[in-house]
N, C-alpha and C positions, 0 to 999 in steps of 0.2 A: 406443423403446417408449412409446406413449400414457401406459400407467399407471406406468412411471418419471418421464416428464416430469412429468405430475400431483404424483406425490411430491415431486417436486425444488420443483416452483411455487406450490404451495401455502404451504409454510413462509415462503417471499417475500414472496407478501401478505401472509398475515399479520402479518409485520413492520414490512410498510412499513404498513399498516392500523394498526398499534400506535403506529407514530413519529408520523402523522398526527393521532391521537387523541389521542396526547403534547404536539402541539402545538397541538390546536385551542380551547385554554382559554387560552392564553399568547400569544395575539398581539393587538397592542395595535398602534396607530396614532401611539406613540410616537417623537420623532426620536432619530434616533442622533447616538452623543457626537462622532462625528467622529473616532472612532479605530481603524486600520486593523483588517482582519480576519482577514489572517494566509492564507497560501499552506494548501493542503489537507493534513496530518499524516497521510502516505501513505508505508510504505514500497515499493523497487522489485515492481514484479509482471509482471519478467522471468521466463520460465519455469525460465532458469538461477538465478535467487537465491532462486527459491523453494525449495528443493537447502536453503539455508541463513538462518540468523537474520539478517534485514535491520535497516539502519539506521533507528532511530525519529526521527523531526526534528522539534525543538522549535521552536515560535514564539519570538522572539526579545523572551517575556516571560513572567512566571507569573503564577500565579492571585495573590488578594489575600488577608492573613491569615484566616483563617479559612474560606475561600471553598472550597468545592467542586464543580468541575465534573464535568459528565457529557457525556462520549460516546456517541452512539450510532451509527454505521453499517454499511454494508452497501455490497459493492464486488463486481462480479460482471464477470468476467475470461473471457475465451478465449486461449489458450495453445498454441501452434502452432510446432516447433521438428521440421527435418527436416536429416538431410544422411543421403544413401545411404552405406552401410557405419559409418554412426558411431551414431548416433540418430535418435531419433524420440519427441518429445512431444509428444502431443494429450490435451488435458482440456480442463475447463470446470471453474470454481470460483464458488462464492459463499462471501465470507467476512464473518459478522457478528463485529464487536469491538465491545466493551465496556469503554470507559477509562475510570479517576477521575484525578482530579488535585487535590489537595488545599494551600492555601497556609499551609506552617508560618508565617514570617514574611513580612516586608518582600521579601525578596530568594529567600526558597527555598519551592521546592514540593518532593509529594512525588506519584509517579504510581504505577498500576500497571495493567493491560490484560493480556483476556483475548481471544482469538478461536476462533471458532468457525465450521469449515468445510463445506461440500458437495462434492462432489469426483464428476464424473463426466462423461460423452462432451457431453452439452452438449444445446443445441438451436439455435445462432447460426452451426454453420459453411451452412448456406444463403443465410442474409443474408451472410454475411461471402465469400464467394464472388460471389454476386453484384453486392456493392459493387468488388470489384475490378475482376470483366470490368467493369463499366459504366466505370469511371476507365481500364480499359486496362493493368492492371498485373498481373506473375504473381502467380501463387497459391501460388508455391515447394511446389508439389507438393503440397499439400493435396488437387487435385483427383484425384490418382492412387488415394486411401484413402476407406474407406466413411465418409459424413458422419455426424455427433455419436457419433464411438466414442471410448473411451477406451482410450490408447495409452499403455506406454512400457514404451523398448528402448534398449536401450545397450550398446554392444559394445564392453566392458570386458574382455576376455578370460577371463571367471567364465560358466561355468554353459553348458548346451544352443549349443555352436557358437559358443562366447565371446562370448555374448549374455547379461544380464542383463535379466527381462523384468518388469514389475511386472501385476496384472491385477486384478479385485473386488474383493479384500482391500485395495485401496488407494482404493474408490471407498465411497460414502455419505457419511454425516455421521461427522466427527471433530474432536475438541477441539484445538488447536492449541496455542503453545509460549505460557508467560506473560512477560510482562516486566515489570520493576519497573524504575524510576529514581527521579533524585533531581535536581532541575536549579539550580539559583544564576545569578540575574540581577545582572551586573557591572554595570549601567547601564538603569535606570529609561525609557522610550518616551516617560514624560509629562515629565522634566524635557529634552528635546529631544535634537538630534544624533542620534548612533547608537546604538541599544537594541542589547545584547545579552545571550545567554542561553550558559552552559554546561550540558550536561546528561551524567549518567555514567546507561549502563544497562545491567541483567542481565538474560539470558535462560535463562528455568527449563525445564527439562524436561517441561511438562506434557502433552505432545502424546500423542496416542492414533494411531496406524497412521499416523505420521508419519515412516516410513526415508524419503520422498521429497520433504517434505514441511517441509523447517526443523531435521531432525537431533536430535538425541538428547545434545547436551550441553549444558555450561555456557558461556556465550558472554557475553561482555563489549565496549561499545561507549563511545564518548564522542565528542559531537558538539559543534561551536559553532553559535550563531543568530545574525545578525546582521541588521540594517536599518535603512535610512538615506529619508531621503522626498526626493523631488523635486519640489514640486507637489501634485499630487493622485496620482501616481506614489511607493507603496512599493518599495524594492528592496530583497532578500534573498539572502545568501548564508550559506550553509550545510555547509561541510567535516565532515567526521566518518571516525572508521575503527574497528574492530572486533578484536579477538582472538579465535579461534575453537579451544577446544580439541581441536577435532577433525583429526584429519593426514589421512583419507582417507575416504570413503564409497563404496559399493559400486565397490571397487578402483580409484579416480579419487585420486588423492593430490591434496590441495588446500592452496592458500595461508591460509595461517594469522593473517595480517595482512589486512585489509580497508579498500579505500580507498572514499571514498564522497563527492557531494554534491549538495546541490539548491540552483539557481539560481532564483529567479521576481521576477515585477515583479506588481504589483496595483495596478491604477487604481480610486482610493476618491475621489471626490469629498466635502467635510467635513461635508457636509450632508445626507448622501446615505446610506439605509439600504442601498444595493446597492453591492457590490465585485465585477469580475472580474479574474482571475487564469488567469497562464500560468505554468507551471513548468515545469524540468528536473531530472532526478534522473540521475545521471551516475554508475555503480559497477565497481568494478575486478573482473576475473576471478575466478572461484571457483578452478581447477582450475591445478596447474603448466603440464602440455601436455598438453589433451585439443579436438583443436579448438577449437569458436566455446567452450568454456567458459573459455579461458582468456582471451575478450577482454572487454572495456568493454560493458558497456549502458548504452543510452541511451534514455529513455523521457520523450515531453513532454504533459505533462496540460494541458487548456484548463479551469475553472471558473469557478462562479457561486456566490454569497455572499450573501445577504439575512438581513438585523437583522429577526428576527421582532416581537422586544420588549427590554428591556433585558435582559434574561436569557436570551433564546434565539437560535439563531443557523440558519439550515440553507442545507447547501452541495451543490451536485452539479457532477460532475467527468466529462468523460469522455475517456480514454484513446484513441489510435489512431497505430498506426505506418507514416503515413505517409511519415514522414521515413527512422524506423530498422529495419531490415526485419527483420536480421540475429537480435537474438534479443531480441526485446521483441516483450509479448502484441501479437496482431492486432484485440483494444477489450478494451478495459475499463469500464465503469460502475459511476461514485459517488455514493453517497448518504448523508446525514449530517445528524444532530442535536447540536446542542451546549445542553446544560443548565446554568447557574448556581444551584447553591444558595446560599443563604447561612445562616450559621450563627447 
């Protein structure tokens, strides 16, 4: 509907009209320090792990004593998951977050991040069909169902024909779940070798018309950052896993342990205010045995990185599974500010 789309793209520009004006006073022709930029602080936006609180991954360094940074982005997702007789997921999401990060000492920060979501049939399955005929690849059935609706059904053995179906009441704007960490850098970036970073994090229940949507409990994670340079070549690895106290959501009993991690390389040249970056975020099943939910996703991000000024940073990302078909979004788009205060 015309006047749906309007409502959904309006608050978009706006935003992004706000990040641009945020930055249009702060960039400076300034060289940068020569020190890396750091892979994109994305969690998975598989259709499956949105179900539940995904892993946060830290740069493998924190802020400086007193230093305060600011997040800002916006990440705008298509989400397309089918199998006859089991499910059926179709939405469209834009989710803006709002992170701080604050540096108690030498060695620890302290974080916390809010997000906030849109949720609805979309307006990208015509592009996104189209890009496939032209490459020659199926559509895993997308093309069977009416373009930009919002779907989902799961045949759980609950409810109308042992169907669980979700509909409206799960579409609009709604606040998402918060999370707070705390993270400890065992090993400094700038005295050389391999920086890395521990980080423990909770996630809060703040979410609004969220059963589908990241879950309703208290969830606890803890991740490593690591990186090491080659060159003008950064490499990062990044394991972490999760505790979920949650044992089932709408009749799907689910794994209660969480395995997770993201791999990326960044080529930064020392002198060079521009970084890109390719990542992998690799996450273990949600579900005991419920089909594709109890398998692995895998989701590879390609980005871009520019040093606006010594304090600013903006990055854009974009998602596309062309590699992993199975249950990772069909695109995604990133967009992102990063702010230094200092205190």
């Amino acid at each position: 509907m015309p006047i749906l789309r309007n409502f959904m793209i309006k608050p978009v520009i706006i935003f992004l009209l706000f990040l641009i004006l945020f930055t249009a006073g702060n960039i400076s022709g300034q060289s940068c320090t020569g020190a890396p930029m750091g892979f994109l602080a994305l969690r998975s936006q598989s259709p499956l792990q949105q179900l539940r609180f995904g892993m946060q991954y830290h740069p493998p360094w924190v802020a400086r004593t007193g230093t305060l940074k600011m997040y800002f982005e916006h990440l705008w997702k298509n989400m397309w998951l089918y199998k006859p007789d089991y499910y059926l997921i179709d939405a469209e999401i834009h989710e803006f977050a709002v992170r701080c990060c604050y540096g108690l000492g030498r060695n620890f920060e302290i974080s916390a991040e809010l997000p906030v979501r849109y949720v609805s049939g979309g307006i990208l399955d015509r592009m996104i069909e189209g890009f496939h005929n032209g490459i020659g690849i199926d559509n895993a059935g997308r093309d069977e169902f009416p373009r930009n609706q919002f779907a989902f059904a799961i045949n759980n053995g609950v409810g109308e024909g042992g169907w669980t179906y979700a509909g409206s009441e799960q579409t609009g704007w709604n606040i998402g779940n918060a999370v707070v960490a705390v993270s400890y850098a065992f090993h400094d970036p700038e005295s050389g070798g391999t920086s890395g970073v521990i980080t423990a994090n909770v996630k809060l229940p703040t979410g609004t018309r969220s059963e589908y949507f990241g879950g309703q409990s208290v969830d606890f994670g803890i991740s490593l950052s690591t990186m090491s340079r080659t060159g003008n070549f950064y490499i990062y690895a990044c394991p972490g896993m999760a505790y979920y106290t949650d044992k089932e959501m709408i009749n799907i009993p689910l794994e209660q342990w969480h395995f997770s991690a993201l791999l990326a390389i960044e080529y930064h040249p020392k002198t060079s205010r521009h970084s890109w970056i390719s990542q992998l975020i690799i996450e273990s099943g949600i579900a005991m045995e419920f089909s594709e939910f109890t398998s692995n996703t895998y989701e590879l991000i390609f980005a871009y990185k520019c040093s606006l000024s010594d304090n600013m940073t903006l990055e854009i990302g974009i998602l596309e599974n062309l590699f992993f078909f199975d249950n990772s979004p069909d695109v995604g788009f990133h967009f992102g500010i990063t702010k230094i205060l200092k205190s």
